[in-house]
MIDOSE-1310 file (N, C-alpha, C; in nm, 2 decimals, decimal comma, always signed):
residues 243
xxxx	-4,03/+8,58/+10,23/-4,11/+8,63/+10,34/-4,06/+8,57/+10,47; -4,07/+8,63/+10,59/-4,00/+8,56/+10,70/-4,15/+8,54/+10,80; -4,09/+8,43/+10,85/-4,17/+8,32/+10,93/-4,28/+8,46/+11,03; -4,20/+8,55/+11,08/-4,29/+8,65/+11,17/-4,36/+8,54/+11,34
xxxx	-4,22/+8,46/+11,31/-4,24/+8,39/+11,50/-4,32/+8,43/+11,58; -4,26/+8,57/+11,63/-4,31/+8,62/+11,75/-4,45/+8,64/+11,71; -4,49/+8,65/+11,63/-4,61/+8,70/+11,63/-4,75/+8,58/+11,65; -4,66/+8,46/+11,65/-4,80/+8,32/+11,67/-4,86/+8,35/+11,84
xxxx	-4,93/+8,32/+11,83/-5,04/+8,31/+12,01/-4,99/+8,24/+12,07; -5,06/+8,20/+12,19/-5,02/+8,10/+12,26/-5,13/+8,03/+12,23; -5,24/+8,07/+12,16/-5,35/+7,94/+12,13/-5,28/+7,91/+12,00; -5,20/+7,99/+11,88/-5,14/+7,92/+11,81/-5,06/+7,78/+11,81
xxxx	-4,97/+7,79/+11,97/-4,85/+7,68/+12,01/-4,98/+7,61/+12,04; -5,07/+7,58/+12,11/-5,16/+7,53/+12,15/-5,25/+7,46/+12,06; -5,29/+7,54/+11,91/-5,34/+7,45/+11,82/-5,21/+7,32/+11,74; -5,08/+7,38/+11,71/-5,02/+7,30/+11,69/-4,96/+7,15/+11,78
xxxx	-4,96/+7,24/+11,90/-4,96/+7,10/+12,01/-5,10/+7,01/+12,00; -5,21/+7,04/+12,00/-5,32/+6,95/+11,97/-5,34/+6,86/+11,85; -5,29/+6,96/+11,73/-5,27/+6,88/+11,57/-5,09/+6,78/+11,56; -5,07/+6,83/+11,63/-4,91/+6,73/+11,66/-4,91/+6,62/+11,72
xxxx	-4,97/+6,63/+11,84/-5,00/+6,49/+11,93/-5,11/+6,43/+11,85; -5,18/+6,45/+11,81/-5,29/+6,36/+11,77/-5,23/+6,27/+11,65; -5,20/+6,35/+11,55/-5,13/+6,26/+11,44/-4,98/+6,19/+11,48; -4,94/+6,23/+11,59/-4,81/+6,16/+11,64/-4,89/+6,03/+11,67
xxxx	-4,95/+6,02/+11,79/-5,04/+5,91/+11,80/-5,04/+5,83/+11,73; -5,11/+5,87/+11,58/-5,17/+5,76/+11,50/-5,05/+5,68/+11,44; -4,96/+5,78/+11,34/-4,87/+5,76/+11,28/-4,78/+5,65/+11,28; -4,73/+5,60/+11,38/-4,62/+5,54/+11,40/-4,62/+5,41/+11,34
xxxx	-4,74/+5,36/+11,35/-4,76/+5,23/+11,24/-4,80/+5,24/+11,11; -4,85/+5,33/+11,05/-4,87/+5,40/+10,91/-4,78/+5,52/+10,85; -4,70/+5,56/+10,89/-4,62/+5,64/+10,81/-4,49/+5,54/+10,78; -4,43/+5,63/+10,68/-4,29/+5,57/+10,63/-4,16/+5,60/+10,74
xxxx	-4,09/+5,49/+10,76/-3,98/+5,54/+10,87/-3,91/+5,59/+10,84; -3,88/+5,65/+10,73/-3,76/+5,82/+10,70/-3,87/+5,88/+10,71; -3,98/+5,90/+10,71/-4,09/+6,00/+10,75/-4,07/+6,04/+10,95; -4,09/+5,92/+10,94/-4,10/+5,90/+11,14/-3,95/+6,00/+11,15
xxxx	-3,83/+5,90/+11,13/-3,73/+5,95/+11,17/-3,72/+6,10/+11,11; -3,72/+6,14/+11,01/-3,74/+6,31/+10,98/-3,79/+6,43/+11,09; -3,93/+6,34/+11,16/-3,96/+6,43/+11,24/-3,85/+6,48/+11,38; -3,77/+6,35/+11,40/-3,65/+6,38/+11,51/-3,57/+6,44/+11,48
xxxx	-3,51/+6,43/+11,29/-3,39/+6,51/+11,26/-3,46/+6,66/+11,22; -3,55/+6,71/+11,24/-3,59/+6,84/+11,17/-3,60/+6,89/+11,31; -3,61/+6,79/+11,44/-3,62/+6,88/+11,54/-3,78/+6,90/+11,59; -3,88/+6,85/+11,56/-4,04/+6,91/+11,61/-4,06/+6,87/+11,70
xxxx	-4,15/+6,92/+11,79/-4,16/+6,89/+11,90/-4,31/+6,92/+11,95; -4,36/+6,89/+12,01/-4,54/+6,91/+12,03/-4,57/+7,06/+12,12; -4,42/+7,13/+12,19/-4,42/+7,22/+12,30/-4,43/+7,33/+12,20; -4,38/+7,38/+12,07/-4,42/+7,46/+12,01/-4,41/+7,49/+11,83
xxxx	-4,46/+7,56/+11,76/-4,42/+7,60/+11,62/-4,31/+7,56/+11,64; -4,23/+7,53/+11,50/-4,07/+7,54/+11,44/-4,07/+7,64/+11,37; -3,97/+7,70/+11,44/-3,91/+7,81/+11,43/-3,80/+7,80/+11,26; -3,84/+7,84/+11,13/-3,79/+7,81/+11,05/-3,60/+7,86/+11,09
xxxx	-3,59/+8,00/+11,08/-3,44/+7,99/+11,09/-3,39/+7,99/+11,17; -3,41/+8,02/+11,32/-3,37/+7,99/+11,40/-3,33/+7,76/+11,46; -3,43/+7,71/+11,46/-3,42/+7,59/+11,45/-3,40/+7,51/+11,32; -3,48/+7,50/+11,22/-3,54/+7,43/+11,14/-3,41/+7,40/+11,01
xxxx	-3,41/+7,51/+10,96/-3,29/+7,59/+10,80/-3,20/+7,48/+10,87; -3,12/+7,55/+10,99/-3,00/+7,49/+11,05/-3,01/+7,33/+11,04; -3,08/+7,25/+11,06/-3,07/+7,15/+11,06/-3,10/+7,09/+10,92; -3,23/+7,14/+10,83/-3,21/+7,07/+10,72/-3,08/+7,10/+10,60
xxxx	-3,02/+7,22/+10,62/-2,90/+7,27/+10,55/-2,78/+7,12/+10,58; -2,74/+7,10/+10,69/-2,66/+7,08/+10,76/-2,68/+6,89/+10,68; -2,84/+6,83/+10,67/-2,88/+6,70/+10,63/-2,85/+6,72/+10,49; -2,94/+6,81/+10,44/-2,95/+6,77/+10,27/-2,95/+6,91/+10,19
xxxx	-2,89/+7,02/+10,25/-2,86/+7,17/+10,18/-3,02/+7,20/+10,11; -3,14/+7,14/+10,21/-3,24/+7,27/+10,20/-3,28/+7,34/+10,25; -3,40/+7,37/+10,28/-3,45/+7,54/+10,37/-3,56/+7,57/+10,35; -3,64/+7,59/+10,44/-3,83/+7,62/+10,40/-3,81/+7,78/+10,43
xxxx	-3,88/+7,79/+10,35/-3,90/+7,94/+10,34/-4,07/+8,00/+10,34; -4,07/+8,07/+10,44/-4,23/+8,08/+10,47/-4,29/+8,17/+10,30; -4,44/+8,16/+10,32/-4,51/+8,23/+10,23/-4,67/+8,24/+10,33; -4,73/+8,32/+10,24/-4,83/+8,41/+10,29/-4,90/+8,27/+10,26
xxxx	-4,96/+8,19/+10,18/-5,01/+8,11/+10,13/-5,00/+8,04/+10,00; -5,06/+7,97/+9,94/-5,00/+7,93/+9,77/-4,94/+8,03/+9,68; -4,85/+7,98/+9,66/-4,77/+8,06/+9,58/-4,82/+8,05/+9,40; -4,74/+8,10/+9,28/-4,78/+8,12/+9,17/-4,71/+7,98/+9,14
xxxx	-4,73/+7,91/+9,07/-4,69/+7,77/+9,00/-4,55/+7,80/+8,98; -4,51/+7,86/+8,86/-4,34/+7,90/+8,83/-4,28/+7,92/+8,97; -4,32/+8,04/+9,02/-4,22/+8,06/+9,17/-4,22/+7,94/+9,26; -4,34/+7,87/+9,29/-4,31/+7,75/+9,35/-4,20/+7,62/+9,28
xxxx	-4,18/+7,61/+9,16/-4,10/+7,54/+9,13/-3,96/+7,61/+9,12; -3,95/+7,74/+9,09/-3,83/+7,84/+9,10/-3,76/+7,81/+9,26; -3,85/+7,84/+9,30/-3,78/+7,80/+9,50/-3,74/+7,64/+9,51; -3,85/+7,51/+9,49/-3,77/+7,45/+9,50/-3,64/+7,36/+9,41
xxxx	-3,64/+7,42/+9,28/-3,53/+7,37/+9,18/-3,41/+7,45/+9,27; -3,41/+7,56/+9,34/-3,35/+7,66/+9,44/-3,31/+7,58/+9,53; -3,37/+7,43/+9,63/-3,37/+7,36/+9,73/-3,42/+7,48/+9,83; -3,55/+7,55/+9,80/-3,59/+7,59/+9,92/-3,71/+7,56/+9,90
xxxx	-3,80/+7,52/+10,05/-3,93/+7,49/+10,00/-4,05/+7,55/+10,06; -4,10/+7,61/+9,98/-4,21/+7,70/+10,04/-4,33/+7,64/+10,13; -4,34/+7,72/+10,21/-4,41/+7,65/+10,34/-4,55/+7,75/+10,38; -4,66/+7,78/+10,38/-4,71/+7,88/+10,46/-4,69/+7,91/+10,60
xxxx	-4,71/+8,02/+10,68/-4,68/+8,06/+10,77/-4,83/+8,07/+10,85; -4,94/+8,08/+10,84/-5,09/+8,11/+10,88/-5,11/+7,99/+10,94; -5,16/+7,95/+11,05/-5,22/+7,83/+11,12/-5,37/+7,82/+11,10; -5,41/+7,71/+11,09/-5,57/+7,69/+11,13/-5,59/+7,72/+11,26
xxxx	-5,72/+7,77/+11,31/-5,79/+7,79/+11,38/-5,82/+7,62/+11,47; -5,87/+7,65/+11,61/-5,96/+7,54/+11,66/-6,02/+7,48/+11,62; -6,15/+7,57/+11,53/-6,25/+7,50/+11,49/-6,21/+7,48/+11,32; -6,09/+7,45/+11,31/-6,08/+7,42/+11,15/-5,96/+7,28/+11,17
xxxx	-5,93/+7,18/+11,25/-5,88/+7,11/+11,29/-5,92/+7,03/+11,24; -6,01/+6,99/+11,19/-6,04/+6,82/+11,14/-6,03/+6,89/+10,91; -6,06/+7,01/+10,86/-6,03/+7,00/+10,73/-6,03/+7,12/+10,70; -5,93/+7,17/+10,62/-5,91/+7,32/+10,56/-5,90/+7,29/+10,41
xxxx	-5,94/+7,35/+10,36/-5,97/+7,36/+10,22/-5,79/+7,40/+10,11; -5,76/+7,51/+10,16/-5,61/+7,51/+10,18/-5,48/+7,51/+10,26; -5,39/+7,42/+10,20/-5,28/+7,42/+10,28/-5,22/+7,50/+10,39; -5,21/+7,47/+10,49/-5,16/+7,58/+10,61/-5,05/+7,57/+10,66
xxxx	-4,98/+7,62/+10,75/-4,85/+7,60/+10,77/-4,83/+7,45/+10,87; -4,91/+7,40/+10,97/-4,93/+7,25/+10,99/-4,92/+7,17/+10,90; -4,99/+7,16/+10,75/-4,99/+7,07/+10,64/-4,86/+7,05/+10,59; -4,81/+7,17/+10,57/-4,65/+7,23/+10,48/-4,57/+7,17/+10,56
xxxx	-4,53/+7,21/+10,71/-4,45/+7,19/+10,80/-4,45/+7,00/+10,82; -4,56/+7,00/+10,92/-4,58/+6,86/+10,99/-4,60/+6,75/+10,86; -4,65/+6,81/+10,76/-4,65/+6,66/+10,63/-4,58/+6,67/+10,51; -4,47/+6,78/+10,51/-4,39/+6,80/+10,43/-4,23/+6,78/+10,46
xxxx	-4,25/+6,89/+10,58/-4,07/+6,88/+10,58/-4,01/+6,80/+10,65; -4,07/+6,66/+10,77/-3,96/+6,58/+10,75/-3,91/+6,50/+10,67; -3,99/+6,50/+10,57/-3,87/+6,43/+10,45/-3,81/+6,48/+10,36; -3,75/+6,64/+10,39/-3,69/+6,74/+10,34/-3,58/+6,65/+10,39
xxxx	-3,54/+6,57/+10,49/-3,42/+6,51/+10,59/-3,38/+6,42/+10,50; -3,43/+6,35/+10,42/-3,42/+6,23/+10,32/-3,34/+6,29/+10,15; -3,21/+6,25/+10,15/-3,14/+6,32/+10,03/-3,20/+6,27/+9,91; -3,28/+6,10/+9,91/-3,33/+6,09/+9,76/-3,46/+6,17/+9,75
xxxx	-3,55/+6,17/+9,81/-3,64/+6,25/+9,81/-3,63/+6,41/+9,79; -3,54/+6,43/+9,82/-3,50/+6,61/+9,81/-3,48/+6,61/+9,68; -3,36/+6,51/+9,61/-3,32/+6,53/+9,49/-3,45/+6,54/+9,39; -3,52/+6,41/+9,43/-3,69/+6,40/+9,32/-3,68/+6,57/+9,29
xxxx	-3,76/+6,61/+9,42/-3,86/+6,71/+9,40/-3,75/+6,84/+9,33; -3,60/+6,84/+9,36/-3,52/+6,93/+9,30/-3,51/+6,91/+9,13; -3,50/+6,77/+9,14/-3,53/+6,79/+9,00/-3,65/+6,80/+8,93; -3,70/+6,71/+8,99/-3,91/+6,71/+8,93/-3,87/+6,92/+8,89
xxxx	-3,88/+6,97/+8,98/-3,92/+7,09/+8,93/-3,82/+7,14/+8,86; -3,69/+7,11/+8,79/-3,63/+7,17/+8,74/-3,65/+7,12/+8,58; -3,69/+7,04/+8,57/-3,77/+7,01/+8,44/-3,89/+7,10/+8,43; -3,99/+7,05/+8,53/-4,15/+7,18/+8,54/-4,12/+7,26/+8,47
xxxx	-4,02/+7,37/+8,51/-3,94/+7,49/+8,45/-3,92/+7,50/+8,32; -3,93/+7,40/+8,23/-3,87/+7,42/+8,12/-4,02/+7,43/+8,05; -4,15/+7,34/+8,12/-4,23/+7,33/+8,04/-4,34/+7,41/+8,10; -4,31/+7,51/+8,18/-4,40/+7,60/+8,28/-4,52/+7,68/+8,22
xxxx	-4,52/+7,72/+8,08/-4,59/+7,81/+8,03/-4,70/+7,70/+7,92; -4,67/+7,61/+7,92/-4,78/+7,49/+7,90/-4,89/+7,40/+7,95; -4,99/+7,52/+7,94/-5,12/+7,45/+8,02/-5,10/+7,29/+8,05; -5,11/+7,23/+7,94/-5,13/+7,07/+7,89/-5,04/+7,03/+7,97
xxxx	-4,92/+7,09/+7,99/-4,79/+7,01/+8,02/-4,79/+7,04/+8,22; -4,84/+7,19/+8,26/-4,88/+7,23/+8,39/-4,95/+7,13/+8,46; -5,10/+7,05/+8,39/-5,17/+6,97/+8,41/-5,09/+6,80/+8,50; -5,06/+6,80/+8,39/-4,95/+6,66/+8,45/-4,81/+6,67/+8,52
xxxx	-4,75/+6,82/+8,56/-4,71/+6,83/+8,65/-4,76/+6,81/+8,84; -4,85/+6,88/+8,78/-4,98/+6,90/+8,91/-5,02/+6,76/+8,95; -5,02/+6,67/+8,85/-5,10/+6,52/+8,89/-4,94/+6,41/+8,93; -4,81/+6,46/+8,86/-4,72/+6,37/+8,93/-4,74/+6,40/+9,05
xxxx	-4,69/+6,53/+9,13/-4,68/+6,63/+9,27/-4,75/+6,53/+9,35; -4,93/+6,54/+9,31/-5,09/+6,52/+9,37/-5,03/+6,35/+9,43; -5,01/+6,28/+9,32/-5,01/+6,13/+9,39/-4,82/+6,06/+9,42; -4,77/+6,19/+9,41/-4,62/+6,14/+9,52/-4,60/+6,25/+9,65
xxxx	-4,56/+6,31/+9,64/-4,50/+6,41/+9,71/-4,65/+6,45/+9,84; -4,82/+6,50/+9,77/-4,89/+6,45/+9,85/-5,01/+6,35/+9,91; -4,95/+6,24/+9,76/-5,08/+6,12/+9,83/-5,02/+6,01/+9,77; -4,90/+6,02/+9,80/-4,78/+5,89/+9,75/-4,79/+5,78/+9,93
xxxx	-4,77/+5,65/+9,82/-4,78/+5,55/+9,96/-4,66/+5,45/+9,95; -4,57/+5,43/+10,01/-4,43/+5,34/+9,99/-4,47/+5,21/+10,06; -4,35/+5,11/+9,99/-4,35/+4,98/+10,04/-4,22/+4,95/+10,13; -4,27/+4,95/+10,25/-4,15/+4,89/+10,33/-4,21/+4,78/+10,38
xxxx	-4,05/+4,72/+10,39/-4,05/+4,57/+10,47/-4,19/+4,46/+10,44; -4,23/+4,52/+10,24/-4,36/+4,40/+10,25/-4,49/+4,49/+10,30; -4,48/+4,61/+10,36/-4,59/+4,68/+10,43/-4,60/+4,81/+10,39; -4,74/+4,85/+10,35/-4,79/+4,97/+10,31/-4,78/+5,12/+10,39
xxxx	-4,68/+5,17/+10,34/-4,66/+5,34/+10,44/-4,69/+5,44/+10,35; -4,72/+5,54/+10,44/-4,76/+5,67/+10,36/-4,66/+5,76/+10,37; -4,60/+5,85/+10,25/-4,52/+5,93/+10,26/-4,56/+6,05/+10,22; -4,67/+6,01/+10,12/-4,76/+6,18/+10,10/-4,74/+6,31/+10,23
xxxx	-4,77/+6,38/+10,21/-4,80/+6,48/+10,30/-4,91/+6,54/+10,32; -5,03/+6,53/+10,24/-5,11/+6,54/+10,24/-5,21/+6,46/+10,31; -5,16/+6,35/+10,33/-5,21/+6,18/+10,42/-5,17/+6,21/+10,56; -5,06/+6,24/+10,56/-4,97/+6,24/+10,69/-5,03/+6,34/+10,76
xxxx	-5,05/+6,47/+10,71/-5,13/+6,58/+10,79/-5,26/+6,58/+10,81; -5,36/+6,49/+10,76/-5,47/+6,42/+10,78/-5,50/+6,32/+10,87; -5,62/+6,36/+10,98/-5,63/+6,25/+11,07/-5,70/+6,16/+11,02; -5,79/+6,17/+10,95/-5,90/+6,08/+10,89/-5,82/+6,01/+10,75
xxxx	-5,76/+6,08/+10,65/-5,71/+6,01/+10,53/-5,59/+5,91/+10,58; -5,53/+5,96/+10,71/-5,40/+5,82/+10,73/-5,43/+5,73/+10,77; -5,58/+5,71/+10,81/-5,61/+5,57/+10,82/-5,65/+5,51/+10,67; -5,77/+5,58/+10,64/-5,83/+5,56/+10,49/-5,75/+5,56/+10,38
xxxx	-5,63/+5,56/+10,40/-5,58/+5,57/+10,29/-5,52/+5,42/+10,32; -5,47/+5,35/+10,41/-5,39/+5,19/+10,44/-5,55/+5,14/+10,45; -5,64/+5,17/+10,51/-5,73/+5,05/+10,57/-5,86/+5,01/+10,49; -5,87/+5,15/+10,44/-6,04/+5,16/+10,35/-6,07/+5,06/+10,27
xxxx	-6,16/+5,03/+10,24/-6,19/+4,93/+10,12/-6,18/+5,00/+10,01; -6,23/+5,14/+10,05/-6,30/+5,21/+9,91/-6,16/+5,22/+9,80; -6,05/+5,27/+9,80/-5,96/+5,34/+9,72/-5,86/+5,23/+9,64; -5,86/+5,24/+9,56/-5,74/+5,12/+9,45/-5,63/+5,18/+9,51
xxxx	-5,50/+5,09/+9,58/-5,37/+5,08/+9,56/-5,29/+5,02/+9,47; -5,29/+5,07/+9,36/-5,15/+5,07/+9,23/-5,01/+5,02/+9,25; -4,98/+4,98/+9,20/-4,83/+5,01/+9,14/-4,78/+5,13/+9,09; -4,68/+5,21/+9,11/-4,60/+5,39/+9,04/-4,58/+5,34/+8,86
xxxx	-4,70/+5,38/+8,82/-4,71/+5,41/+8,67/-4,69/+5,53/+8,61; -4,60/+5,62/+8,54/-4,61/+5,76/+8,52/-4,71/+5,75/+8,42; -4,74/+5,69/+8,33/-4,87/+5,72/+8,22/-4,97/+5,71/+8,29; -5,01/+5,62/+8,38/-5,14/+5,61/+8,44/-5,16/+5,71/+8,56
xxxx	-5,06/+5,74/+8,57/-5,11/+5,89/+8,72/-5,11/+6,03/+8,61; -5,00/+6,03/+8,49/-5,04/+6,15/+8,42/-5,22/+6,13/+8,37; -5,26/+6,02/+8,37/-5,37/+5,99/+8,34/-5,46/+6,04/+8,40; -5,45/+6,01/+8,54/-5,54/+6,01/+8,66/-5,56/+6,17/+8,72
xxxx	-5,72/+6,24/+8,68/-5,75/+6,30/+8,76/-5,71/+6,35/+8,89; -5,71/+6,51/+8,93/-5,69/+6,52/+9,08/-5,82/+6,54/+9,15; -5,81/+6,48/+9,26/-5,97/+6,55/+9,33/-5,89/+6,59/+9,46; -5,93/+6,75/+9,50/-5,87/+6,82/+9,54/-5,98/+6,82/+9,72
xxxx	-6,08/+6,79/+9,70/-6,22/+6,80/+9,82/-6,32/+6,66/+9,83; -6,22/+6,60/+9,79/-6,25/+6,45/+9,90/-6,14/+6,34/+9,88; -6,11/+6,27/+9,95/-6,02/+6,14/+10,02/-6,00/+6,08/+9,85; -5,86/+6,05/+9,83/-5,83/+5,97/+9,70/-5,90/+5,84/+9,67
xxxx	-5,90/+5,82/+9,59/-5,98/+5,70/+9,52/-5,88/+5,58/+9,45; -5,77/+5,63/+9,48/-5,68/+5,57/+9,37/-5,49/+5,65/+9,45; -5,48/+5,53/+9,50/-5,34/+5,59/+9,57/-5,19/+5,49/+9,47; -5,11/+5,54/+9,44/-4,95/+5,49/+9,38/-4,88/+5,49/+9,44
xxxx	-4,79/+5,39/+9,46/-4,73/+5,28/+9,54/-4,59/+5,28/+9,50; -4,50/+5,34/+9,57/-4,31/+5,34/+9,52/-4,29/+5,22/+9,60; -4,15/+5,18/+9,54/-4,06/+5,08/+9,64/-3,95/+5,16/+9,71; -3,90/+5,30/+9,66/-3,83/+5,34/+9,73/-3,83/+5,48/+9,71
xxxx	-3,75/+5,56/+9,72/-3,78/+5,71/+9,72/-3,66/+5,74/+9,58; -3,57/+5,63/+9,59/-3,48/+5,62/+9,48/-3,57/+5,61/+9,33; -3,67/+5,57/+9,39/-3,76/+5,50/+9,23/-3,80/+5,60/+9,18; -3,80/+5,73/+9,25/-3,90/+5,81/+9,26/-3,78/+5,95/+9,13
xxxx	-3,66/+5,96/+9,21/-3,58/+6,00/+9,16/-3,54/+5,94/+8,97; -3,56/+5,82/+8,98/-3,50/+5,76/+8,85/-3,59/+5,73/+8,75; -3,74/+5,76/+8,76/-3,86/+5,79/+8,75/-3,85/+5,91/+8,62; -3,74/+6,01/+8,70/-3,78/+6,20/+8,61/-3,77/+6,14/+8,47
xxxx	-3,66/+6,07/+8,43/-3,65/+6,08/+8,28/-3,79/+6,05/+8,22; -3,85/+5,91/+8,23/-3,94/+5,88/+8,20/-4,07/+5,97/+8,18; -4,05/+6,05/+8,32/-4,19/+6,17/+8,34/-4,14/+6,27/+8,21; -4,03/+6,32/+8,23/-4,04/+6,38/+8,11/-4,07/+6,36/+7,92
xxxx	-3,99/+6,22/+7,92/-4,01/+6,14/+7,80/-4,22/+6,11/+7,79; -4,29/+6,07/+7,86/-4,41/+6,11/+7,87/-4,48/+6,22/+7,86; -4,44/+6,28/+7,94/-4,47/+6,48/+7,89/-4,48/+6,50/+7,77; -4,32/+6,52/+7,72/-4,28/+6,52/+7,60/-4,43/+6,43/+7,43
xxxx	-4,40/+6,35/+7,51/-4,52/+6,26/+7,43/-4,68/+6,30/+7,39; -4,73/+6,37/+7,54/-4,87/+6,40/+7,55/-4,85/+6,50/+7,51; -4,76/+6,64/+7,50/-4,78/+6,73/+7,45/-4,78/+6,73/+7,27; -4,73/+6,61/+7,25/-4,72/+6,63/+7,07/-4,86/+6,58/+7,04
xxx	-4,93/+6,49/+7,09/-5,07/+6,45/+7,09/-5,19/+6,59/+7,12; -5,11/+6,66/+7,21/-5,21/+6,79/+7,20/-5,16/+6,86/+7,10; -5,11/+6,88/+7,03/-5,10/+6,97/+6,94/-5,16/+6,92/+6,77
């Protein structure tokens, strides 16, 4: 599907300028710095949308040979791991409204964009998620096995928290596009911060309509990558127990 540029408002550039400065603001001390720095190499800027092929493709091709590719909204499970085992990553194209700025129920192209794709810039993290889903693929038509695909995704990719320099960052995307969870998620009392256990996150419930309760903790993005065997050797495991 193509991005359809011309067609955003100027209250569109306008809500994204409001939802970009505000979390630029907060971020700089709580996100991860290939997160920070991503936002420079992908090019965003608070003056307007990114323009996927005109700006965006160009630059992430050029870093780590991927490419967002718009969609209407969530896609079918298979095609979303089809595109990105592909290295392209499906993004929505729809903006929130004014008055939907503090929480939307589903992902919009703010969340996809601003808490996803600068760390499309980062080649170990690209690899994860290219391979994460090229396993998916094999086990795609398995409820049981769908399940704990969905729950590695939930607590890396969007409510994963890394360890730099000794200090707790968020690399989720789901955190990062949140103005209220990127604090709550470093500062709260309420939520357990873990250690990256793949049996205990395939374990762990997702709650999709309130703030995590329970965030997993990488040391690097590398970890994340050398991790798949294991997720699969697990998989592998829970599925013989379901049967």
């Amino acid at each position: 599907m193509n991005q359809a540029y011309k067609s955003y408002t100027a209250d569109d550039h306008e809500v994204w300028r409001l939802l970009f400065e505000r979390q630029l603001e907060k971020l700089p001390g709580l996100a991860s710095k290939d997160y920070l720095e991503g936002i420079e190499k992908a090019g965003f800027t608070a003056d307007h949308i990114p323009d996927f092929e005109k700006e965006l493709n160009p630059r992430l091709q050029a870093l780590t040979g991927w490419s967002v590719i718009g969609v209407p909204g969530l896609v079918p499970i298979k095609e979303f791991f089809e595109l990105m085992a592909a290295r392209q990553f499906p993004a929505s194209t729809w903006l929130r409204r004014r008055d939907q700025l503090e929480y939307l129920e589903e992902p919009d192209m703010f969340h996809d964009t601003f808490g996803h794709v600068p760390l499309l810039t980062n080649k170990a993290f690209c690899d994860f998620l290219a391979e994460f889903s090229k396993i998916s693929l094999k086990y795609i038509e398995d409820e049981a096995a769908v399940s704990m695909m969905q729950r590695l995704y939930w607590y890396t990719v969007e409510f994963g928290l890394v360890r730099e320099d000794n200090q707790l960052k968020i690399y989720g995307g789901g955190i990062l596009s949140s103005s209220g969870e990127s604090e709550y998620s470093l500062h709260s009392d309420v939520p357990a911060r873990v250690p990256y256990n793949m049996e205990e996150i395939i374990a762990t419930e997702v709650k999709i309509d309130e703030y995590q309760k329970k965030y997993f903790i990488i040391d690097s993005y590398e970890q994340l990558f050398h991790s798949l065997p294991e997720f699969e050797k697990v998989l592998e495991q829970q599925l013989l127990v379901c049967q």
